[in-house]
C-alpha positions in Angstrom: 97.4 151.1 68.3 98.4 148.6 70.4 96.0 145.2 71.1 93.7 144.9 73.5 94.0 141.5 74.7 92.8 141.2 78.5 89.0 142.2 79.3 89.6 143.9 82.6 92.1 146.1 80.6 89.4 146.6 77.7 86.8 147.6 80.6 89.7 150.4 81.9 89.8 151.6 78.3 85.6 151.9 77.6 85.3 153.4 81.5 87.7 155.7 80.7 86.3 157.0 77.2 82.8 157.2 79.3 84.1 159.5 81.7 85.8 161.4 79.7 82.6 162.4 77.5 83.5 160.4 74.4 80.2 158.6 74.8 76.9 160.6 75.6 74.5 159.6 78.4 71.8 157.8 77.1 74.6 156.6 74.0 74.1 153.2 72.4 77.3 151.6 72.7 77.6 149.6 69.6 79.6 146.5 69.8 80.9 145.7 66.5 82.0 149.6 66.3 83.5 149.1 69.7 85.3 146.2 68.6 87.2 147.6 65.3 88.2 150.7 67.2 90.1 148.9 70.0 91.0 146.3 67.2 89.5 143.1 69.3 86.5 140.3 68.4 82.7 141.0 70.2 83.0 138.6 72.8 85.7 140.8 75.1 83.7 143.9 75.0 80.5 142.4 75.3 82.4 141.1 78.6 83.7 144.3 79.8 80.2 145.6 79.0 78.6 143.2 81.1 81.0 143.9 83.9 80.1 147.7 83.5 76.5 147.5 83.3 77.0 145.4 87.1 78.3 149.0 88.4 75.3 150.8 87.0 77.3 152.6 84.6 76.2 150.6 81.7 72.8 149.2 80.9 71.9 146.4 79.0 68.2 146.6 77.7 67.2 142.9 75.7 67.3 142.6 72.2 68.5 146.5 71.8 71.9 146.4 73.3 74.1 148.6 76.1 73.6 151.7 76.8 75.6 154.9 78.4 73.3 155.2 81.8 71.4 158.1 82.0 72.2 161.4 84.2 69.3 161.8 86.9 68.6 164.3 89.8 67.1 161.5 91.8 69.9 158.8 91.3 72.6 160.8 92.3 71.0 161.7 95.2 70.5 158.0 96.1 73.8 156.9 95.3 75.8 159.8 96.8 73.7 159.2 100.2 74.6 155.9 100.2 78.1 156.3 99.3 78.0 158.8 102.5 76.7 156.6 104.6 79.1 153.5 103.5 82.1 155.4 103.8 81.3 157.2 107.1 80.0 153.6 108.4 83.4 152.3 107.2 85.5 156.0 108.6 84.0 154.5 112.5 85.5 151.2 111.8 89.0 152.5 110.5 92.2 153.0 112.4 95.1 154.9 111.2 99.3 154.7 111.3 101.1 158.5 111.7 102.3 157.3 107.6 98.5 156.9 106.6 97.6 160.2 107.5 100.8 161.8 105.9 99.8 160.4 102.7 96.4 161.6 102.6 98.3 165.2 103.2 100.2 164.5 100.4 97.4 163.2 98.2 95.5 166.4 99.1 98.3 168.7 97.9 98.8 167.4 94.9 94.9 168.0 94.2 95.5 171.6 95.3 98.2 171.6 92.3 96.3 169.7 90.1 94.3 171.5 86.8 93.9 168.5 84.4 89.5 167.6 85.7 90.7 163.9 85.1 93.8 164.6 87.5 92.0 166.3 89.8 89.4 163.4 90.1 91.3 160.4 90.4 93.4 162.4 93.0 90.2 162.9 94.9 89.3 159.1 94.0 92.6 158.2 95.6 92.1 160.3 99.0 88.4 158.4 99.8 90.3 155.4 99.0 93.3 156.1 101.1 90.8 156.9 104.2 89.1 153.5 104.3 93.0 151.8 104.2 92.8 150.5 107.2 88.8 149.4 107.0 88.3 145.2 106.3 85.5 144.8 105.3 85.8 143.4 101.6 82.0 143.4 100.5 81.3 146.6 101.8 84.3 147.8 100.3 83.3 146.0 96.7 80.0 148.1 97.2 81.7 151.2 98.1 84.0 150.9 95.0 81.3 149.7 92.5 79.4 153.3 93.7 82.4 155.2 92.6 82.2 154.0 89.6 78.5 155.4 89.2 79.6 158.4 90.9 82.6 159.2 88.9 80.3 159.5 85.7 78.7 163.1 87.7 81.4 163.8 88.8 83.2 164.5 85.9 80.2 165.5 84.2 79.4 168.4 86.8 83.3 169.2 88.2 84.2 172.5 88.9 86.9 174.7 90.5 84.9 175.6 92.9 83.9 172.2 93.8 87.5 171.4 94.2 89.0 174.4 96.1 85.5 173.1 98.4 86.8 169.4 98.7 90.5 170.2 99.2 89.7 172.1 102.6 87.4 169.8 103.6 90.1 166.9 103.1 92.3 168.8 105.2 90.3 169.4 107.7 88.9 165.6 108.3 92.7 164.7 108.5 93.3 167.2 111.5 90.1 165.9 113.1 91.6 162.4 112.6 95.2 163.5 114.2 93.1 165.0 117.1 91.3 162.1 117.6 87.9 163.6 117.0 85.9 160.6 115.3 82.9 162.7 115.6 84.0 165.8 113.7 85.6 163.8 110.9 82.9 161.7 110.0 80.3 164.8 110.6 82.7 167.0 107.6 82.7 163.2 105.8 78.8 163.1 105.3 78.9 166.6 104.7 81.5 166.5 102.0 79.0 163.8 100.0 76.1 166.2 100.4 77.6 169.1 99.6 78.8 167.7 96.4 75.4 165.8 95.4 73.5 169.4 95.9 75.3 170.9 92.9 75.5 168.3 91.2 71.2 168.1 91.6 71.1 171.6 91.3 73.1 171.7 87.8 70.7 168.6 86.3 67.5 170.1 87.4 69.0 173.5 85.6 69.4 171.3 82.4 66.1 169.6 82.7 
Protein backbone atom coordinates (compact mmCIF):
# COMPACT_ATOMS: atom_id res chain seq x y z
CA UNK A 1 0.00 0.00 0.00
CA UNK A 2 0.77 3.36 -0.36
CA UNK A 3 2.72 5.41 2.62
CA UNK A 4 1.22 7.18 5.06
CA UNK A 5 3.25 10.22 5.55
CA UNK A 6 1.03 13.21 7.04
CA UNK A 7 -0.71 12.54 10.60
CA UNK A 8 -3.95 14.25 9.88
CA UNK A 9 -4.20 11.87 6.84
CA UNK A 10 -3.16 8.76 9.20
CA UNK A 11 -6.02 10.12 11.79
CA UNK A 12 -8.61 9.99 8.49
CA UNK A 13 -7.42 6.42 7.92
CA UNK A 14 -7.76 4.98 11.97
CA UNK A 15 -11.26 7.11 12.19
CA UNK A 16 -12.33 5.54 9.28
CA UNK A 17 -11.40 1.84 10.23
CA UNK A 18 -13.25 2.84 13.72
CA UNK A 19 -16.33 3.51 12.22
CA UNK A 20 -16.48 1.13 10.02
CA UNK A 21 -16.25 -1.67 12.81
CA UNK A 22 -12.73 -2.84 12.15
CA UNK A 23 -11.97 -2.02 15.80
CA UNK A 24 -14.37 -3.15 18.67
CA UNK A 25 -15.57 -0.68 21.41
CA UNK A 26 -13.70 -1.12 24.24
CA UNK A 27 -10.54 -2.44 21.54
CA UNK A 28 -6.94 -1.73 22.59
CA UNK A 29 -5.47 -0.04 19.86
CA UNK A 30 -2.03 -1.35 19.76
CA UNK A 31 0.57 0.97 18.37
CA UNK A 32 3.31 -0.95 17.06
CA UNK A 33 0.52 -3.20 15.28
CA UNK A 34 -0.99 -0.01 14.03
CA UNK A 35 2.24 1.10 12.83
CA UNK A 36 3.31 -1.98 10.50
CA UNK A 37 -0.16 -2.11 9.04
CA UNK A 38 -0.16 1.44 7.67
CA UNK A 39 3.71 0.89 7.08
CA UNK A 40 4.66 4.18 9.32
CA UNK A 41 7.09 4.63 12.69
CA UNK A 42 4.98 5.03 16.41
CA UNK A 43 5.37 8.52 16.76
CA UNK A 44 2.57 9.55 13.82
CA UNK A 45 -0.03 7.26 15.16
CA UNK A 46 0.58 7.90 18.67
CA UNK A 47 -0.16 11.57 17.23
CA UNK A 48 -3.24 10.91 15.35
CA UNK A 49 -4.21 8.91 18.52
CA UNK A 50 -3.77 11.68 20.70
CA UNK A 51 -5.75 13.92 18.32
CA UNK A 52 -8.68 11.25 18.46
CA UNK A 53 -8.73 10.64 22.01
CA UNK A 54 -9.32 14.96 22.13
CA UNK A 55 -12.84 14.06 20.25
CA UNK A 56 -13.74 11.41 22.76
CA UNK A 57 -13.49 8.75 20.36
CA UNK A 58 -10.34 7.47 21.67
CA UNK A 59 -9.09 7.15 25.20
CA UNK A 60 -5.89 7.07 26.50
CA UNK A 61 -5.63 5.40 29.98
CA UNK A 62 -1.66 5.76 31.54
CA UNK A 63 0.77 3.16 31.30
CA UNK A 64 -2.02 0.77 29.37
CA UNK A 65 -2.33 2.55 26.13
CA UNK A 66 -5.56 3.82 23.76
CA UNK A 67 -8.50 2.52 23.63
CA UNK A 68 -11.72 2.29 21.16
CA UNK A 69 -14.32 4.40 23.58
CA UNK A 70 -16.94 2.49 24.85
CA UNK A 71 -20.73 2.44 23.61
CA UNK A 72 -23.09 3.93 26.49
CA UNK A 73 -26.88 4.60 26.91
CA UNK A 74 -26.06 7.61 29.05
CA UNK A 75 -23.31 9.29 26.78
CA UNK A 76 -25.14 9.28 23.85
CA UNK A 77 -27.81 10.89 25.40
CA UNK A 78 -25.51 13.68 26.65
CA UNK A 79 -23.70 14.17 23.63
CA UNK A 80 -26.75 14.02 21.16
CA UNK A 81 -28.53 16.74 23.58
CA UNK A 82 -25.80 18.77 23.26
CA UNK A 83 -25.19 18.48 19.68
CA UNK A 84 -29.06 19.47 19.53
CA UNK A 85 -28.77 22.21 21.35
CA UNK A 86 -25.38 23.54 19.53
CA UNK A 87 -26.71 23.17 16.22
CA UNK A 88 -30.24 24.56 16.90
CA UNK A 89 -28.32 27.59 18.97
CA UNK A 90 -26.19 27.85 15.78
CA UNK A 91 -29.70 27.24 13.10
CA UNK A 92 -31.05 30.97 15.04
CA UNK A 93 -27.91 32.54 14.24
CA UNK A 94 -27.68 31.28 10.49
CA UNK A 95 -28.87 33.03 7.31
CA UNK A 96 -29.24 31.47 4.07
CA UNK A 97 -28.68 32.38 0.02
CA UNK A 98 -31.72 30.70 -2.49
CA UNK A 99 -28.15 28.40 -3.64
CA UNK A 100 -27.66 27.20 0.02
CA UNK A 101 -30.93 25.85 0.39
CA UNK A 102 -30.87 24.15 -3.22
CA UNK A 103 -27.85 22.26 -2.08
CA UNK A 104 -29.13 20.93 0.93
CA UNK A 105 -32.16 19.65 -1.50
CA UNK A 106 -29.67 18.10 -3.42
CA UNK A 107 -27.69 16.68 -0.54
CA UNK A 108 -30.93 15.21 0.76
CA UNK A 109 -31.72 13.39 -2.49
CA UNK A 110 -28.83 11.84 -2.93
CA UNK A 111 -29.36 10.28 0.72
CA UNK A 112 -32.76 9.09 -0.54
CA UNK A 113 -30.64 7.19 -3.30
CA UNK A 114 -28.01 6.20 -1.23
CA UNK A 115 -27.62 2.23 0.21
CA UNK A 116 -23.96 2.05 1.01
CA UNK A 117 -24.54 2.84 5.59
CA UNK A 118 -21.06 4.80 5.11
CA UNK A 119 -22.68 6.76 2.01
CA UNK A 120 -25.64 7.32 3.61
CA UNK A 121 -23.91 8.81 6.77
CA UNK A 122 -21.45 11.10 5.46
CA UNK A 123 -24.37 12.40 3.16
CA UNK A 124 -26.24 13.05 6.38
CA UNK A 125 -22.86 14.41 7.86
CA UNK A 126 -22.75 16.78 4.93
CA UNK A 127 -26.49 18.15 5.26
CA UNK A 128 -25.94 19.27 9.23
CA UNK A 129 -22.79 20.70 7.92
CA UNK A 130 -24.32 22.43 4.97
CA UNK A 131 -27.08 24.05 7.45
CA UNK A 132 -24.67 25.80 9.75
CA UNK A 133 -22.86 27.43 6.30
CA UNK A 134 -23.67 30.47 6.90
CA UNK A 135 -23.16 30.30 11.02
CA UNK A 136 -19.48 32.14 12.26
CA UNK A 137 -18.87 31.10 15.06
CA UNK A 138 -15.47 29.04 14.82
CA UNK A 139 -15.25 27.58 18.48
CA UNK A 140 -18.72 26.57 18.64
CA UNK A 141 -18.37 25.18 15.37
CA UNK A 142 -14.86 23.27 16.44
CA UNK A 143 -17.20 21.83 19.27
CA UNK A 144 -19.99 21.03 17.07
CA UNK A 145 -17.60 19.13 14.71
CA UNK A 146 -15.55 17.42 17.45
CA UNK A 147 -19.27 16.01 18.70
CA UNK A 148 -19.79 14.48 15.29
CA UNK A 149 -17.03 12.74 15.59
CA UNK A 150 -18.35 10.98 18.90
CA UNK A 151 -21.57 10.80 17.31
CA UNK A 152 -20.64 9.14 14.12
CA UNK A 153 -19.25 6.14 16.17
CA UNK A 154 -23.48 5.35 17.14
CA UNK A 155 -24.36 6.22 14.46
CA UNK A 156 -22.90 3.80 12.35
CA UNK A 157 -23.03 1.34 15.01
CA UNK A 158 -27.04 1.63 15.40
CA UNK A 159 -28.05 2.88 11.47
CA UNK A 160 -30.91 1.65 9.95
CA UNK A 161 -33.34 2.12 7.05
CA UNK A 162 -35.69 3.15 8.98
CA UNK A 163 -33.67 5.72 10.63
CA UNK A 164 -32.85 7.07 7.26
CA UNK A 165 -36.18 7.05 5.39
CA UNK A 166 -36.99 9.14 9.24
CA UNK A 167 -34.12 11.69 8.68
CA UNK A 168 -34.53 12.22 4.90
CA UNK A 169 -38.22 13.65 5.49
CA UNK A 170 -37.33 15.48 8.28
CA UNK A 171 -34.38 17.21 6.20
CA UNK A 172 -36.93 18.13 3.73
CA UNK A 173 -39.20 19.42 5.79
CA UNK A 174 -36.65 21.88 7.91
CA UNK A 175 -35.65 23.17 4.31
CA UNK A 176 -39.38 24.16 3.50
CA UNK A 177 -39.62 25.73 6.96
CA UNK A 178 -36.42 27.65 6.17
CA UNK A 179 -37.82 28.87 2.46
CA UNK A 180 -40.99 29.89 4.41
CA UNK A 181 -39.22 31.74 6.75
CA UNK A 182 -40.49 29.77 9.72
CA UNK A 183 -37.40 29.89 12.23
CA UNK A 184 -39.49 28.36 14.79
CA UNK A 185 -40.61 25.25 12.97
CA UNK A 186 -37.19 24.51 11.64
CA UNK A 187 -35.35 24.52 14.61
CA UNK A 188 -38.49 22.78 16.57
CA UNK A 189 -38.06 19.50 13.64
CA UNK A 190 -33.99 20.25 14.25
CA UNK A 191 -34.04 19.31 18.09
CA UNK A 192 -36.41 16.80 17.29
CA UNK A 193 -34.45 15.20 14.64
CA UNK A 194 -31.45 14.72 17.40
CA UNK A 195 -33.88 13.19 19.88
CA UNK A 196 -35.49 11.05 17.77
CA UNK A 197 -32.27 9.56 16.67
CA UNK A 198 -30.68 9.34 20.32
CA UNK A 199 -33.96 7.32 21.48
CA UNK A 200 -33.17 4.33 19.24
CA UNK A 201 -30.02 4.57 19.44
CA UNK A 202 -30.66 4.23 23.75
CA UNK A 203 -33.20 2.01 23.16
CA UNK A 204 -30.98 -0.53 21.01
CA UNK A 205 -27.92 -0.30 23.79
CA UNK A 206 -30.15 -0.83 26.72
CA UNK A 207 -31.52 -3.98 24.49
CA UNK A 208 -27.77 -5.17 24.32
CA UNK A 209 -27.02 -4.50 27.92
Amino acid sequence: MEKLIFKNEIREVLLKHMLTGKYQPGERLSLPELANELEVSVTPIREALTQLSETGIVNYIANRGFFLSELSAGEAQEIYELMAQLESSALKKSTFSADQLDDLEEINTKLINATESMIILELDRQFHQKLLEGYHNNYALRIISSLRVQISLYEFAFWSEIHKDTSVDMHHKIIQFIRKGDLSSALSLLEENWMISVKYIVSKLQMVN
